[in-house]
N, C-alpha and C positions, 0 to 999 in steps of 0.2 A: 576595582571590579565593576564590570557595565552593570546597570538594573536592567532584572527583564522586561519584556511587553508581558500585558496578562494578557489574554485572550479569555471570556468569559463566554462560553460557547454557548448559552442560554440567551446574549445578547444579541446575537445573530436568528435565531431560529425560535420562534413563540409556542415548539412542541417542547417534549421531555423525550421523544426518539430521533436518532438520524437513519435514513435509511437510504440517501443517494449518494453515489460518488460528487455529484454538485456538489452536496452540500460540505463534503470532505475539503473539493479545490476551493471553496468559500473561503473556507478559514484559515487555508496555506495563505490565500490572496492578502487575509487581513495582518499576517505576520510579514508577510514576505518586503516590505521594507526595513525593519527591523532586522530582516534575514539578511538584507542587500548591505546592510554596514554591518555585520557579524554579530549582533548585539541577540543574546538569549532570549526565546520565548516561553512564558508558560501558556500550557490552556487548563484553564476550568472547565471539567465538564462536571460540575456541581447541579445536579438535576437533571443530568439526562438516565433515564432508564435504563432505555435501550437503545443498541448500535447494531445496525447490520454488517452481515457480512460486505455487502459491496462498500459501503462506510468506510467499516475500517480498512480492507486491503488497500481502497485507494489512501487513504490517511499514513498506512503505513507506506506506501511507494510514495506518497510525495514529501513524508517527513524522511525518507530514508536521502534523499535527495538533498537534503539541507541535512545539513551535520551537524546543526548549531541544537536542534528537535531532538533533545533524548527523552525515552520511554519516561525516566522520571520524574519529566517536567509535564505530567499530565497528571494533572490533578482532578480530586475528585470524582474518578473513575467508579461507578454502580459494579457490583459482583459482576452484572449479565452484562456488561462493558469491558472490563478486565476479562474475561473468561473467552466473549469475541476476539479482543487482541490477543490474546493466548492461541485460539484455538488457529487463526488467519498467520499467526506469527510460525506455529508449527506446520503448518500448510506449505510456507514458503519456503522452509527448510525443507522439508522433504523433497520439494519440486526441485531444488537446486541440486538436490543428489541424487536427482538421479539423472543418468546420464542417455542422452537421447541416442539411438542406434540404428539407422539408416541401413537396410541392407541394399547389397550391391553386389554386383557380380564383372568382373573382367574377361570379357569377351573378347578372345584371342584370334579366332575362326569368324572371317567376315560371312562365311556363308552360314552360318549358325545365325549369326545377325541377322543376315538378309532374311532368313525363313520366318525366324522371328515375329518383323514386322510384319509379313505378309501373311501370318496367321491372325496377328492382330486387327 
């Protein structure tokens, strides 16, 4: 079995919050050789607080990207950090179901068209 990389996310960042997608592609950056030979990562987030929303979605679009990055290998998650990834995680779900509906009409009659525009 490979060992993982830790990623210790307080070693990156001198706060106890993340609040930019930066800071999200930061620490994909610092896995992603690890990622490039298939080899597991954990992250520590042992002391962060708190995590924003733009944080975590981008954290979750770039971990979703790499497969080797599951939810469970995030350690140390604060309640108000768990509760972000909950809340961003069912956001995305939702967004994914529902289905986008464009209306549109077939216009059979070119002079119907022509008036059309020429009202416009």
């Amino acid at each position: 079995m490979k060992s993982k990389k830790s990623i210790f996310v307080t070693q990156y960042f001198s706060v106890n919050a993340l609040h930019t997608r930066e800071q999200a592609q930061r620490l994909i950056q610092e896995a992603e050789i690890a990622l490039l030979h298939h080899e597991p990562v954990w992250f520590d987030f042992t002391g962060i607080d708190f995590m924003s929303r733009s944080f975590a979605d981008e954290f979750l679009k770039l971990t979703a990207f790499w497969k080797l990055i599951k939810q469970s290998d995030w350690l140390g998650l604060s309640v108000s950090a768990k509760n972000m990834i909950e809340m961003v995680t069912a956001g995305r779900r939702a967004n994914a179901n529902k289905s986008v509906q464009i209306p549109s009409v077939i216009v059979t009659d070119k002079d119907i068209l022509h008036r059309f525009f020429e009202a416009v």
